[in-house]
N, CA, C and O atoms as a CHARMM CRD file, in Angstrom:
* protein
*
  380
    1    1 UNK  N     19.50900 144.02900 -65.45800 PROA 1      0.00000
    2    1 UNK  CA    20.16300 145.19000 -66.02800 PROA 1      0.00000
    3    1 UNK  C     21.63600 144.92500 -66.29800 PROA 1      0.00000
    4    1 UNK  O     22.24900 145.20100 -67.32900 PROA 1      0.00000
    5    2 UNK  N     22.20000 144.21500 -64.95400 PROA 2      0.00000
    6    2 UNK  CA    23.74400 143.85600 -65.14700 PROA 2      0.00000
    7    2 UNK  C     24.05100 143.41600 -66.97900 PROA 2      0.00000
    8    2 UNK  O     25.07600 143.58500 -67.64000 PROA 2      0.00000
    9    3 UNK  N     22.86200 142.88200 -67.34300 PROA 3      0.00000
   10    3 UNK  CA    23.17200 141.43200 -68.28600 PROA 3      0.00000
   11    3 UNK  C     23.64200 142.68100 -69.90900 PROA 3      0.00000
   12    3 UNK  O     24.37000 142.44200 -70.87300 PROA 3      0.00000
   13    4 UNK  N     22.57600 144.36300 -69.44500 PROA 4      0.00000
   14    4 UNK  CA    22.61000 144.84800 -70.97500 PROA 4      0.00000
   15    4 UNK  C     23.37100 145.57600 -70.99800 PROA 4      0.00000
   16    4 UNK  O     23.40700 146.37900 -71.93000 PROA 4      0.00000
   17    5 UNK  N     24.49700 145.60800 -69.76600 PROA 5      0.00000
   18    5 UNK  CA    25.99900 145.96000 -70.05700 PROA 5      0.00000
   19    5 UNK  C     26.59900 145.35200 -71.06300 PROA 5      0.00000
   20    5 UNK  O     26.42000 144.14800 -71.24500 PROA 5      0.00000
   21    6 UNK  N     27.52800 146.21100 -71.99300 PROA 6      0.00000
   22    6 UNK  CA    28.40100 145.17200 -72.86400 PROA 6      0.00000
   23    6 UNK  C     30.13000 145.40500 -71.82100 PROA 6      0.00000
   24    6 UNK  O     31.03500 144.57800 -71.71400 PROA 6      0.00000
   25    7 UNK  N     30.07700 146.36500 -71.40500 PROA 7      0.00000
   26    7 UNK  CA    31.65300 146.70700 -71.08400 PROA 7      0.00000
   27    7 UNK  C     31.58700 146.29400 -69.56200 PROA 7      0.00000
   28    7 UNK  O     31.90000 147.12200 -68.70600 PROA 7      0.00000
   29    8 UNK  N     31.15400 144.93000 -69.19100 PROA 8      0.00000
   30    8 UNK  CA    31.49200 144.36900 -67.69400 PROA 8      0.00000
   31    8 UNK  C     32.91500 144.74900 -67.21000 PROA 8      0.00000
   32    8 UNK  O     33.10200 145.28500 -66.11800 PROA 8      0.00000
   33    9 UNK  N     33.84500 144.46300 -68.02300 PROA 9      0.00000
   34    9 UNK  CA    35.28300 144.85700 -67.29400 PROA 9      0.00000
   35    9 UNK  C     35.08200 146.03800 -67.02500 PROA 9      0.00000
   36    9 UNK  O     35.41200 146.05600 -65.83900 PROA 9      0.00000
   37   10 UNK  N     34.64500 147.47800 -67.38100 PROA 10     0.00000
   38   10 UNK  CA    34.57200 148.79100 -66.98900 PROA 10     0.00000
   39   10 UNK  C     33.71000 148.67400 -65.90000 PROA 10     0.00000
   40   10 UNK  O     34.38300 148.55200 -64.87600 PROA 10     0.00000
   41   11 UNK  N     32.27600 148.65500 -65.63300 PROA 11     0.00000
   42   11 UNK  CA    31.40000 148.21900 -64.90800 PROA 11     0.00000
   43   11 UNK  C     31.71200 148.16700 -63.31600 PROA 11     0.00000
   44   11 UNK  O     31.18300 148.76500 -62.37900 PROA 11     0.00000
   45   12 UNK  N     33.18400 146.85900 -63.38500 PROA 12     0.00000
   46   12 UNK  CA    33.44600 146.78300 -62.09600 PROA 12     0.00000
   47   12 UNK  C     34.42100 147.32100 -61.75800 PROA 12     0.00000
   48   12 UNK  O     35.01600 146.89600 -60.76800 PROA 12     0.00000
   49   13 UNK  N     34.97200 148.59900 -62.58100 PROA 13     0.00000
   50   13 UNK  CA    36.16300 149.50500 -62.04100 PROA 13     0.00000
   51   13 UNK  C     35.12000 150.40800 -61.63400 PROA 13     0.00000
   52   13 UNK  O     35.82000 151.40400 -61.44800 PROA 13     0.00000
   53   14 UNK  N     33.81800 150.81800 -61.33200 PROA 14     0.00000
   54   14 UNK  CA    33.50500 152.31600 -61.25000 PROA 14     0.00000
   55   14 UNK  C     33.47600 152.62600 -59.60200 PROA 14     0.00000
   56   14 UNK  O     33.02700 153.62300 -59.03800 PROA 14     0.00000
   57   15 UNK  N     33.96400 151.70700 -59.15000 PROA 15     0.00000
   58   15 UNK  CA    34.67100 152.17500 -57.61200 PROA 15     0.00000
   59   15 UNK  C     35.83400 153.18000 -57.86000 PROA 15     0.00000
   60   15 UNK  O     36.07400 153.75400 -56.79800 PROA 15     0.00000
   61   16 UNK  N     36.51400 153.53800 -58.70100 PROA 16     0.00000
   62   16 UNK  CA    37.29100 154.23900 -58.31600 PROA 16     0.00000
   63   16 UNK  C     36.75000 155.78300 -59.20300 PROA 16     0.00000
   64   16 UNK  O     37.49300 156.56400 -59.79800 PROA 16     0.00000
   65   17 UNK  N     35.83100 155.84200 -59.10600 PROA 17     0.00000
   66   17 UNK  CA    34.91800 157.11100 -59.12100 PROA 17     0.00000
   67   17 UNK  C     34.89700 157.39300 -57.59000 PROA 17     0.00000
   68   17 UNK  O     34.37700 156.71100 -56.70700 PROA 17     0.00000
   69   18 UNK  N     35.70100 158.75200 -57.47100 PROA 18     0.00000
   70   18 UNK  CA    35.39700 159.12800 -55.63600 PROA 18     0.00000
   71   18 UNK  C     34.70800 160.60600 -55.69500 PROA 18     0.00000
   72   18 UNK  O     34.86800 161.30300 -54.69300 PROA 18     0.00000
   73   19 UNK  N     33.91000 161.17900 -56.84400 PROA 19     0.00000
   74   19 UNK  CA    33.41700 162.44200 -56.32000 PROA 19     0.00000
   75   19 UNK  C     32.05000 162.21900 -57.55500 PROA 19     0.00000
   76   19 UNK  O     31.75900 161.16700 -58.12500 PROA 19     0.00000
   77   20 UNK  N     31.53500 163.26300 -57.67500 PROA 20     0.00000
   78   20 UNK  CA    30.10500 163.42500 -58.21400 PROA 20     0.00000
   79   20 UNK  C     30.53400 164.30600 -59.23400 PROA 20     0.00000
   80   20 UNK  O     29.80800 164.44800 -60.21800 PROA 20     0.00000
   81   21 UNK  N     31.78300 165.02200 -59.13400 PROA 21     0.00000
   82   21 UNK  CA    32.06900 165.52700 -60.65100 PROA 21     0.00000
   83   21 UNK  C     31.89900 164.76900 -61.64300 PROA 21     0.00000
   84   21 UNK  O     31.24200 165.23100 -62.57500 PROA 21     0.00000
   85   22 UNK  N     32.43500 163.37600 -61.75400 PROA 22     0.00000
   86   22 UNK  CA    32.29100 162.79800 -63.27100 PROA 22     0.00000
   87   22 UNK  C     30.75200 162.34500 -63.34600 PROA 22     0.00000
   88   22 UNK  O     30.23600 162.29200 -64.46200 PROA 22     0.00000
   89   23 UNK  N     30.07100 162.04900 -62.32400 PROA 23     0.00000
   90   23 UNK  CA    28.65200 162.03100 -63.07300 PROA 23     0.00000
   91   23 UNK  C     27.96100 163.48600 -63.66900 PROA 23     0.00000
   92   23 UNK  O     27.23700 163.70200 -64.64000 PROA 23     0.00000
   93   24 UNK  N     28.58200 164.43900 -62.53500 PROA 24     0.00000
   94   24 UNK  CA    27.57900 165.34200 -63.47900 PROA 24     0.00000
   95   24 UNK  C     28.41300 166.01000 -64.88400 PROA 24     0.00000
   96   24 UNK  O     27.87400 166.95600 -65.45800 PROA 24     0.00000
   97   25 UNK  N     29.54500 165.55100 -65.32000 PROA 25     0.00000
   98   25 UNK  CA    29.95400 165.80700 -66.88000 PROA 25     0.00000
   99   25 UNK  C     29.25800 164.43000 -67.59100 PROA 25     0.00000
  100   25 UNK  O     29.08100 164.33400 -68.80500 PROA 25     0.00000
  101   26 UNK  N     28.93800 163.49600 -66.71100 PROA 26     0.00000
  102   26 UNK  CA    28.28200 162.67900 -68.07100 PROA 26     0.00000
  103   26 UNK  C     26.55800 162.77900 -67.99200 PROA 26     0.00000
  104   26 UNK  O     25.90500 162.02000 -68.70800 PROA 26     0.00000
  105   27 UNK  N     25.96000 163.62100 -67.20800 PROA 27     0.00000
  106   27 UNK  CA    24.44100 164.51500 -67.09800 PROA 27     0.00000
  107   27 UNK  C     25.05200 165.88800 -68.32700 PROA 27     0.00000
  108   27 UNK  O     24.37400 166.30100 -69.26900 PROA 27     0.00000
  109   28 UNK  N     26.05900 166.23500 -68.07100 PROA 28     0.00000
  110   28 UNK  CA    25.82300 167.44900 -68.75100 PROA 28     0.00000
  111   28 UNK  C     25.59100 166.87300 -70.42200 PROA 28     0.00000
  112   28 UNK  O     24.63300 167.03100 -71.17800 PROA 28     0.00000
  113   29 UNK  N     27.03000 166.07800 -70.63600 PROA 29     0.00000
  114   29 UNK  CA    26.84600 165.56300 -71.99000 PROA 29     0.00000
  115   29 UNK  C     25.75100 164.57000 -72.70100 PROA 29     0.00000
  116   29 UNK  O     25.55800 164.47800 -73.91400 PROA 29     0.00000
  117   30 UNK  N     25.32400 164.11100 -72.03700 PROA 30     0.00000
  118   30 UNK  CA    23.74500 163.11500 -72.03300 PROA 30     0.00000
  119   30 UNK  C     22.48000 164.65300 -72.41900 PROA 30     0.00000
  120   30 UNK  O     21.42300 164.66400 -73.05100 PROA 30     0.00000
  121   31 UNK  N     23.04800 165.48800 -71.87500 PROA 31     0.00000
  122   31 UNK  CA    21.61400 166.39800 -71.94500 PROA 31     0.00000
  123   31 UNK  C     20.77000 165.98900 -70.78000 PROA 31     0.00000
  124   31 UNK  O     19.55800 166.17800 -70.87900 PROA 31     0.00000
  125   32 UNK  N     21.23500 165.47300 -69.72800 PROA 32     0.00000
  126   32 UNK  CA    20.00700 165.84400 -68.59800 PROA 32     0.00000
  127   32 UNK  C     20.45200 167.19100 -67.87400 PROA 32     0.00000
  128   32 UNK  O     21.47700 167.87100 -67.92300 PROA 32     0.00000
  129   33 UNK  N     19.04000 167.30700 -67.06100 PROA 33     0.00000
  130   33 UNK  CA    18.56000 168.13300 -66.07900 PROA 33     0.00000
  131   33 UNK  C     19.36800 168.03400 -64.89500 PROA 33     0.00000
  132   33 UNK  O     18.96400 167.25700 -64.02900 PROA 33     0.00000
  133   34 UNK  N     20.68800 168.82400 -64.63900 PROA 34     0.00000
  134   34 UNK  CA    21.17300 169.03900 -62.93900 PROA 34     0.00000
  135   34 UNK  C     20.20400 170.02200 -62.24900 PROA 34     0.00000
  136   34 UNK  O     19.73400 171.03000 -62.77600 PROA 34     0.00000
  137   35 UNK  N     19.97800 169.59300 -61.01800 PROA 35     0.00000
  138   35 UNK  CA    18.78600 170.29500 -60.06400 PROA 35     0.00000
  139   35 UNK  C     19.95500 170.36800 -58.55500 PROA 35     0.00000
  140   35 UNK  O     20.43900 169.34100 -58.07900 PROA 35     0.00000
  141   36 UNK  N     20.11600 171.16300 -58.23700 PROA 36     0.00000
  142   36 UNK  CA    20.61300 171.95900 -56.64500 PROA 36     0.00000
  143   36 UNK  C     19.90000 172.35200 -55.97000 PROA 36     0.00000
  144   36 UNK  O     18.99400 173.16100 -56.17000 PROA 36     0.00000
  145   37 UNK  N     20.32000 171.65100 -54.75800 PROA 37     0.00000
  146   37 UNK  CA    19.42200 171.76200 -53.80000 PROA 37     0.00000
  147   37 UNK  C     18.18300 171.05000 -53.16700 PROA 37     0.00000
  148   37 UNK  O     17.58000 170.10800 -53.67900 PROA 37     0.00000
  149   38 UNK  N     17.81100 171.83200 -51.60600 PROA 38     0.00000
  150   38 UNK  CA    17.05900 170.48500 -51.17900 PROA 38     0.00000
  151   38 UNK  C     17.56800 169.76700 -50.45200 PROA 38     0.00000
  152   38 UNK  O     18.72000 170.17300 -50.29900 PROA 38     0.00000
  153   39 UNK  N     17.34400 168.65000 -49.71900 PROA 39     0.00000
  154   39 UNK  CA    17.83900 167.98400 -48.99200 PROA 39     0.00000
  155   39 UNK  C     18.70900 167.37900 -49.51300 PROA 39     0.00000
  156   39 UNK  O     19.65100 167.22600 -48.73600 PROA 39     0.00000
  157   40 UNK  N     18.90200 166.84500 -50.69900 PROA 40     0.00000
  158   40 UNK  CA    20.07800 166.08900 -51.61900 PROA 40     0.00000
  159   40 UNK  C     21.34100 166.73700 -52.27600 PROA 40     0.00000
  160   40 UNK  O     21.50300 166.15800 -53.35000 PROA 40     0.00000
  161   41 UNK  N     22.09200 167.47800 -52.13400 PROA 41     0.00000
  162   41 UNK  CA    23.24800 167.75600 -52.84300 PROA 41     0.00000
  163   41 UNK  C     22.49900 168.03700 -54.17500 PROA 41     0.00000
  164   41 UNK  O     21.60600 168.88400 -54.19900 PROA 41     0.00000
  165   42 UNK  N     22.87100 167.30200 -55.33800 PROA 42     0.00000
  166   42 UNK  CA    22.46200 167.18600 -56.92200 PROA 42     0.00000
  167   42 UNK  C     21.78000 166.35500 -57.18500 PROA 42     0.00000
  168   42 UNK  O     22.03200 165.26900 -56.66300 PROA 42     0.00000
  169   43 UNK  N     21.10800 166.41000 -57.71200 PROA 43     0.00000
  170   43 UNK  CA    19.76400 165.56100 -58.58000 PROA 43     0.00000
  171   43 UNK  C     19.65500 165.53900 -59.84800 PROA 43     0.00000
  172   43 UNK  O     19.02700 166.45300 -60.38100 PROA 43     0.00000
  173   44 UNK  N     20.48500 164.04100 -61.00000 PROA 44     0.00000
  174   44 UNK  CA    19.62100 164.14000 -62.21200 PROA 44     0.00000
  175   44 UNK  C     18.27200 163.81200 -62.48300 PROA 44     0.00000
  176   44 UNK  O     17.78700 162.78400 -62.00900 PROA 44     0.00000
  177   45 UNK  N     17.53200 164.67900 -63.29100 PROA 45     0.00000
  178   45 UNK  CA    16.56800 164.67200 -63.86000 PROA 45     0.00000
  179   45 UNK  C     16.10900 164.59200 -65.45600 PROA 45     0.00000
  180   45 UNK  O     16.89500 164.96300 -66.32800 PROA 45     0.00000
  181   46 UNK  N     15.31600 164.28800 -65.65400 PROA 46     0.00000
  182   46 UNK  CA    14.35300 164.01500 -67.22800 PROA 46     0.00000
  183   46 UNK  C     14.73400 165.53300 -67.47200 PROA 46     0.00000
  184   46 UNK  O     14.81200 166.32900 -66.53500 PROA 46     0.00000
  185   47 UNK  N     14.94400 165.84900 -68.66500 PROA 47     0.00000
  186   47 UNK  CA    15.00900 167.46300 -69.32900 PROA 47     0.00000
  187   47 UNK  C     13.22000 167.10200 -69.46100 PROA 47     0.00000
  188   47 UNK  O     12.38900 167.82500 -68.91200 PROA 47     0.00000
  189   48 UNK  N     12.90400 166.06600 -70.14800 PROA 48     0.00000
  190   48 UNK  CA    11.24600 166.06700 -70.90800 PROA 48     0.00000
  191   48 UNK  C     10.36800 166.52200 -69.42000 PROA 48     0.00000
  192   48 UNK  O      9.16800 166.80000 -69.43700 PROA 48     0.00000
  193   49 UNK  N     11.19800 166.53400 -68.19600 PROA 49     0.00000
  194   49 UNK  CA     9.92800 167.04800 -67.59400 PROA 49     0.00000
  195   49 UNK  C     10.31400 168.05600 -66.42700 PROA 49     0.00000
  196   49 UNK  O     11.19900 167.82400 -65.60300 PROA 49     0.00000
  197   50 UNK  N      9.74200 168.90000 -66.45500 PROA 50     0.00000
  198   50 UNK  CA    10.08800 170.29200 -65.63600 PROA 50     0.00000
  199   50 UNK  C      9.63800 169.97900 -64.32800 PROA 50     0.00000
  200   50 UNK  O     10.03600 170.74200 -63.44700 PROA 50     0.00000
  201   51 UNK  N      8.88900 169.02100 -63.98600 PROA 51     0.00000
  202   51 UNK  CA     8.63000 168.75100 -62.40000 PROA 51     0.00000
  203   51 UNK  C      9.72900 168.52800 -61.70100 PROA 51     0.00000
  204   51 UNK  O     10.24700 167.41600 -61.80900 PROA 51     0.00000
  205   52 UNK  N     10.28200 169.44300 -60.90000 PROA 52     0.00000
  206   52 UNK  CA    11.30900 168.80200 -59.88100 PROA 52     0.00000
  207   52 UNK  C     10.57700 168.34100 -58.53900 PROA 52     0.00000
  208   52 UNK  O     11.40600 168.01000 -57.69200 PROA 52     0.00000
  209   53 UNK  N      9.34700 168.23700 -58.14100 PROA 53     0.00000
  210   53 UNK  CA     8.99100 168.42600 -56.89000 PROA 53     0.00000
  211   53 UNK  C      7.98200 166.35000 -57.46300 PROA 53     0.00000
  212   53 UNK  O      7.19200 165.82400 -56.67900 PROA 53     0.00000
  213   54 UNK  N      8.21700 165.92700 -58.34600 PROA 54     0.00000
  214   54 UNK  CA     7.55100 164.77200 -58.97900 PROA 54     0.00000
  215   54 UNK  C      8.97000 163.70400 -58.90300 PROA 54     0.00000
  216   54 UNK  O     10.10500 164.16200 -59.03200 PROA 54     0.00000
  217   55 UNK  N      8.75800 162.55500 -58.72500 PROA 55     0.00000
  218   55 UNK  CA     9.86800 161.17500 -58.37900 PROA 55     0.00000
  219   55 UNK  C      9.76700 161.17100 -59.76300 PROA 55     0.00000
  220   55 UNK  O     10.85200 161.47300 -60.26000 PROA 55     0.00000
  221   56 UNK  N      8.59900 160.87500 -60.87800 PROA 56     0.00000
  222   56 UNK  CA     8.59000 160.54900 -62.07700 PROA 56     0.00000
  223   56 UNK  C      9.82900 161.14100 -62.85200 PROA 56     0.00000
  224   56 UNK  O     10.47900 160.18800 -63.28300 PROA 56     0.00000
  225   57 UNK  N     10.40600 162.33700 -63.19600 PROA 57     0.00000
  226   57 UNK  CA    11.71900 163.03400 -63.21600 PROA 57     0.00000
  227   57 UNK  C     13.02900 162.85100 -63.14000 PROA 57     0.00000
  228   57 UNK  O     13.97900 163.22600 -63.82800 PROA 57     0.00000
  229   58 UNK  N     12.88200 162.04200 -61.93500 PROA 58     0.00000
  230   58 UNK  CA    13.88000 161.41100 -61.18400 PROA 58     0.00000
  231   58 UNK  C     14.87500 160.28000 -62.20600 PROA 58     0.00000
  232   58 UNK  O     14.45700 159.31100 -62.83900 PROA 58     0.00000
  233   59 UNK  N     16.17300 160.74600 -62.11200 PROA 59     0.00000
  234   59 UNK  CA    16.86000 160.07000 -62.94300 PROA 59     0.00000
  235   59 UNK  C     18.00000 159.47900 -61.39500 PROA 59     0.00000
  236   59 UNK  O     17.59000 158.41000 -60.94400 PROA 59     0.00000
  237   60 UNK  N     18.95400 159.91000 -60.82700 PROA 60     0.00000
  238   60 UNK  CA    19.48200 159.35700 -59.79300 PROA 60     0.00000
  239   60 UNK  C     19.97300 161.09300 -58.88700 PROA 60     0.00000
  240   60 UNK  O     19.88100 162.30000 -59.11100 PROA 60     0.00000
  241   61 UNK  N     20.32300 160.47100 -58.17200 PROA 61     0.00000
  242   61 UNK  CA    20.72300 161.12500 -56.81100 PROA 61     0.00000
  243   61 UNK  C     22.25300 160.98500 -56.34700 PROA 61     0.00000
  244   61 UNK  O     22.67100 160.02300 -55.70300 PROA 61     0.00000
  245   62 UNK  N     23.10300 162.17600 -56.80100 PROA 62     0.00000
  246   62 UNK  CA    24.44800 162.32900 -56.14100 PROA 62     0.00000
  247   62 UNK  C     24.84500 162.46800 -55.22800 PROA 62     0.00000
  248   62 UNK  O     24.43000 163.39900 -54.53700 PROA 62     0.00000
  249   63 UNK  N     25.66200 161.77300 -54.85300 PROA 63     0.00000
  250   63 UNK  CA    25.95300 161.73800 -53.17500 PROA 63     0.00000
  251   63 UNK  C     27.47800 162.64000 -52.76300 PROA 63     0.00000
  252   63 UNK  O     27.61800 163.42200 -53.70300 PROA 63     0.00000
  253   64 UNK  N     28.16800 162.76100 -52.17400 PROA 64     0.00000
  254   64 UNK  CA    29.31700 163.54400 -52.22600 PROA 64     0.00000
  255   64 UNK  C     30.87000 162.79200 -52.64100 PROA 64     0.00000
  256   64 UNK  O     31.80500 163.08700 -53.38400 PROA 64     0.00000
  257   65 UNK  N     30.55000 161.69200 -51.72800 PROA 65     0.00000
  258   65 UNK  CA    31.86500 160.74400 -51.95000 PROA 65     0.00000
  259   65 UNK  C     30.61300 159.20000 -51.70700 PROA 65     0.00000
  260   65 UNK  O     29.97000 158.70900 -50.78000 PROA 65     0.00000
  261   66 UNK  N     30.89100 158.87100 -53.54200 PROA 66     0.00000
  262   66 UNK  CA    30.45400 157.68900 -53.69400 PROA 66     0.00000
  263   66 UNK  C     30.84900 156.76200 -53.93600 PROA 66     0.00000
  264   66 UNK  O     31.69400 156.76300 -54.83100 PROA 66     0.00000
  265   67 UNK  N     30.41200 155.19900 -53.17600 PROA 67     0.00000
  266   67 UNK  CA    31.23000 154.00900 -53.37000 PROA 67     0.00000
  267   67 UNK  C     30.68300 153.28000 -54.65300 PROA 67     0.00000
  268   67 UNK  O     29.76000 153.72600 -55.33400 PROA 67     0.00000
  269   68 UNK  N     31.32900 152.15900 -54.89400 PROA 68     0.00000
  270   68 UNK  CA    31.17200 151.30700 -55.61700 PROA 68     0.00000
  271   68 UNK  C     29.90100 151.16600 -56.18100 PROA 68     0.00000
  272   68 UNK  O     29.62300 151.46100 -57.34300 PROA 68     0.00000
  273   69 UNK  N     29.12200 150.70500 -55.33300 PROA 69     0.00000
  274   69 UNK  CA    27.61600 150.26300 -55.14400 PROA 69     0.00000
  275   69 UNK  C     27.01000 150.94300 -56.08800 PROA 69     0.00000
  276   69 UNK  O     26.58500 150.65200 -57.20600 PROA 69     0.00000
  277   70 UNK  N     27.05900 152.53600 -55.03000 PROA 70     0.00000
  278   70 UNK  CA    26.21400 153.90700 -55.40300 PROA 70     0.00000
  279   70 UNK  C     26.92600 154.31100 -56.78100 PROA 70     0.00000
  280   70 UNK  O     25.97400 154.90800 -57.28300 PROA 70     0.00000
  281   71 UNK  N     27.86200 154.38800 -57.65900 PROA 71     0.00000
  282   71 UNK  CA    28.41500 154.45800 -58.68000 PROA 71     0.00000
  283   71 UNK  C     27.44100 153.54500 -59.68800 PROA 71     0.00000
  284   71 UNK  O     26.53300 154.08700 -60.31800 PROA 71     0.00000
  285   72 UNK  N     27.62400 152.56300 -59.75400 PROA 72     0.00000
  286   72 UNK  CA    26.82900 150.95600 -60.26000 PROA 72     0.00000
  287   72 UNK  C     25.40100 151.26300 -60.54300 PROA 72     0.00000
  288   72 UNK  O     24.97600 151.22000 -61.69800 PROA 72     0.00000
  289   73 UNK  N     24.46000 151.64700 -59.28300 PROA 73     0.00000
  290   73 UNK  CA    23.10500 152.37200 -59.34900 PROA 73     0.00000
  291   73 UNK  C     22.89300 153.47500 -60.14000 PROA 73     0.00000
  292   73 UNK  O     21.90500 153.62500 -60.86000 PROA 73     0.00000
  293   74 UNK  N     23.98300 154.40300 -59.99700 PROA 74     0.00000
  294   74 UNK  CA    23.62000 155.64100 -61.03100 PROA 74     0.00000
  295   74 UNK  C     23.95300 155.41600 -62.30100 PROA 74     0.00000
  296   74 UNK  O     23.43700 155.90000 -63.30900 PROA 74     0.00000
  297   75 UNK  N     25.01500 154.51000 -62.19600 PROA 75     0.00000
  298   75 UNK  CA    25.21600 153.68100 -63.96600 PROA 75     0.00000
  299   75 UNK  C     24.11200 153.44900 -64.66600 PROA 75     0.00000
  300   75 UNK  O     23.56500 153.93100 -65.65700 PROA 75     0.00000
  301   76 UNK  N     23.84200 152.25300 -63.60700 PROA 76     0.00000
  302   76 UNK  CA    22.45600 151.60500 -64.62900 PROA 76     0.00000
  303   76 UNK  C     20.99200 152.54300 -64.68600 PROA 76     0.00000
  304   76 UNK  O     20.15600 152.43500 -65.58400 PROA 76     0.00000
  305   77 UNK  N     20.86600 153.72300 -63.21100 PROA 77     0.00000
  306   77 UNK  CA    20.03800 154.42100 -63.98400 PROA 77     0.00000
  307   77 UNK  C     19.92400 155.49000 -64.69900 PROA 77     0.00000
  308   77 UNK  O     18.88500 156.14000 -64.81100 PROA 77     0.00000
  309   78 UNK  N     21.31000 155.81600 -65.38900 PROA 78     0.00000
  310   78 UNK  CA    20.96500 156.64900 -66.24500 PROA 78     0.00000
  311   78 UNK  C     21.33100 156.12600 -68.05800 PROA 78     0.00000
  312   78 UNK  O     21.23200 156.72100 -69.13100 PROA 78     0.00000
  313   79 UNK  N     21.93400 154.24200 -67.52100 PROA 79     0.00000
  314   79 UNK  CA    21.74200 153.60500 -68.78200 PROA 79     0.00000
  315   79 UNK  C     20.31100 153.51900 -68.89000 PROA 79     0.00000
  316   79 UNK  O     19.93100 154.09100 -69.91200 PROA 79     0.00000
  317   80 UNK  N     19.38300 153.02100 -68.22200 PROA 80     0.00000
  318   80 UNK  CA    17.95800 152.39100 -68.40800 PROA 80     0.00000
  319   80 UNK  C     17.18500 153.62400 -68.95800 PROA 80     0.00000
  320   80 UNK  O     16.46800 153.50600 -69.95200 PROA 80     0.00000
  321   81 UNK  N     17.35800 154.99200 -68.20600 PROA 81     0.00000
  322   81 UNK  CA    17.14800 156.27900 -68.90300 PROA 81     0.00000
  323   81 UNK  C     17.30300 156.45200 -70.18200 PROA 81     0.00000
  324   81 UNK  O     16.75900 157.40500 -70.74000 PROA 81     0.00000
  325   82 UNK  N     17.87000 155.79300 -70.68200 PROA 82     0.00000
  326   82 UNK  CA    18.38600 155.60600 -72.45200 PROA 82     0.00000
  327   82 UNK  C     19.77700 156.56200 -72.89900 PROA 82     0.00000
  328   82 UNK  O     19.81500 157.03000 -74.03700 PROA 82     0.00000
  329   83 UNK  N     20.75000 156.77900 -72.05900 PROA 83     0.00000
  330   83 UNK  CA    21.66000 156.74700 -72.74800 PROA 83     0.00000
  331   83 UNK  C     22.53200 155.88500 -72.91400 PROA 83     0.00000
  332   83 UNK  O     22.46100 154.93600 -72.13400 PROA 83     0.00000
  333   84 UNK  N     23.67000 155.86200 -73.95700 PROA 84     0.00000
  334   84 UNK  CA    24.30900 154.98300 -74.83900 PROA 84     0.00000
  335   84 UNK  C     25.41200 154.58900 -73.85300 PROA 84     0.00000
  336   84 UNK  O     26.07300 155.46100 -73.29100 PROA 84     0.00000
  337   85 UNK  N     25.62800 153.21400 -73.62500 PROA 85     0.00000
  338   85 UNK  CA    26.91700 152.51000 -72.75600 PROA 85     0.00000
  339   85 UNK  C     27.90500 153.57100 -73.00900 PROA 85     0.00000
  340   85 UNK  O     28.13800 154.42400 -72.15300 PROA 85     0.00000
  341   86 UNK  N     28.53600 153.55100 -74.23400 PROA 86     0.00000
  342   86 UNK  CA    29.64000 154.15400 -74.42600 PROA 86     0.00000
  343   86 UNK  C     29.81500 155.42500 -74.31800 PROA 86     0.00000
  344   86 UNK  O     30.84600 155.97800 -73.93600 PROA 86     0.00000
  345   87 UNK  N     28.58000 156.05100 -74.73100 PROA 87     0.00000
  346   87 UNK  CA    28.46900 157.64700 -74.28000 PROA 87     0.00000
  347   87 UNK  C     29.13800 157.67500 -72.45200 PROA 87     0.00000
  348   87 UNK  O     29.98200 158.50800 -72.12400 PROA 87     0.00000
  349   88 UNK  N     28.85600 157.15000 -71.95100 PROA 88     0.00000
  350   88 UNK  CA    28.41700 157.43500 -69.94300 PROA 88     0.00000
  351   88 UNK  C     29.86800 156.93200 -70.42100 PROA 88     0.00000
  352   88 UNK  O     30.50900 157.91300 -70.79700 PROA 88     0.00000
  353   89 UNK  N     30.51000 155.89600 -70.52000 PROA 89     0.00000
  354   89 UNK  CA    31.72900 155.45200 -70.38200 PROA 89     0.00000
  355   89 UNK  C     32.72000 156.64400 -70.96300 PROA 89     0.00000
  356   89 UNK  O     33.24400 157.29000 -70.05500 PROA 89     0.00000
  357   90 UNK  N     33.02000 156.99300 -72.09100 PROA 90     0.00000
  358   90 UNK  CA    33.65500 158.41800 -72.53100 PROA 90     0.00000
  359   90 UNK  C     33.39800 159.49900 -71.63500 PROA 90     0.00000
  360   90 UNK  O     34.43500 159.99200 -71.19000 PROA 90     0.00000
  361   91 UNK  N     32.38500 159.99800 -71.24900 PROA 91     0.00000
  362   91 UNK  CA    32.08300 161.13200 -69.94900 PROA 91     0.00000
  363   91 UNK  C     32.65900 160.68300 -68.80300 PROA 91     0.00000
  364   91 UNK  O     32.83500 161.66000 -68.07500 PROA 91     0.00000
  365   92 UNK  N     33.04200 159.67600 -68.28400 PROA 92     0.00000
  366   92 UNK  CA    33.37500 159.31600 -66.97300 PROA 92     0.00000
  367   92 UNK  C     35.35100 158.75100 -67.47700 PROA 92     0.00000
  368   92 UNK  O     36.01100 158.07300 -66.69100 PROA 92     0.00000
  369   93 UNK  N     35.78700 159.10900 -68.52800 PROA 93     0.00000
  370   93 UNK  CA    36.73400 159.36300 -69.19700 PROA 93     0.00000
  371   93 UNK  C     37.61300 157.62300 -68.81600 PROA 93     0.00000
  372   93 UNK  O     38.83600 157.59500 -68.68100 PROA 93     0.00000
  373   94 UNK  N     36.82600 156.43000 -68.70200 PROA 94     0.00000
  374   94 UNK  CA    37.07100 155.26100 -68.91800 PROA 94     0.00000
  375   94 UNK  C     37.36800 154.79700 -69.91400 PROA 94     0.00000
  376   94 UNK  O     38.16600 153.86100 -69.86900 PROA 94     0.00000
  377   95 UNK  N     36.76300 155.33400 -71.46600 PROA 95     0.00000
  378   95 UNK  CA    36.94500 154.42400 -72.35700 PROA 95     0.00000
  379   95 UNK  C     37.40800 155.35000 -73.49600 PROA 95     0.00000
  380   95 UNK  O     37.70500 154.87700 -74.59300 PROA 95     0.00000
């Protein structure tokens, strides 16, 4: 997945993402599904599917104060989800 990054230099700044606000403005602008509540804080989800209680849905999982790592993971899965590098990069107000 690393490899179908084009913007590696951005990539390895997303440590200094310290809250779950900027993912969920780049869920809102992507058009996914925010879900509250539950044992997890926020949950993106598939809009194409109304199951919240189904993993299939499952786009990533917000945490409160996220590191590096957990930033990186929700990157790539809501690139592999099919939105556009540069889209997620403009929402997370990097590029």
């Amino acid at each position: 997945m690393t490899n179908l990054i084009v913007r590696k230099n951005l990539y390895g700044r997303l440590g200094s993402i310290k809250s779950m606000g900027k993912w969920l403005k780049v869920a809102e602008i992507a058009g996914l599904r925010i879900c509250r509540g539950g044992k997890h804080p926020i949950i993106i989800r598939d809009p194409g599917m109304p199951d919240d209680e189904s993993n299939a849905s499952l786009i990533a999982v917000l945490t409160n104060n996220p590191h590096k790592v957990i930033n990186q993971h929700i990157f790539k899965k809501i690139l592999a989800f099919g939105v556009a590098e540069d889209v997620i990069w403009k929402a997370l107000g990097m590029l």
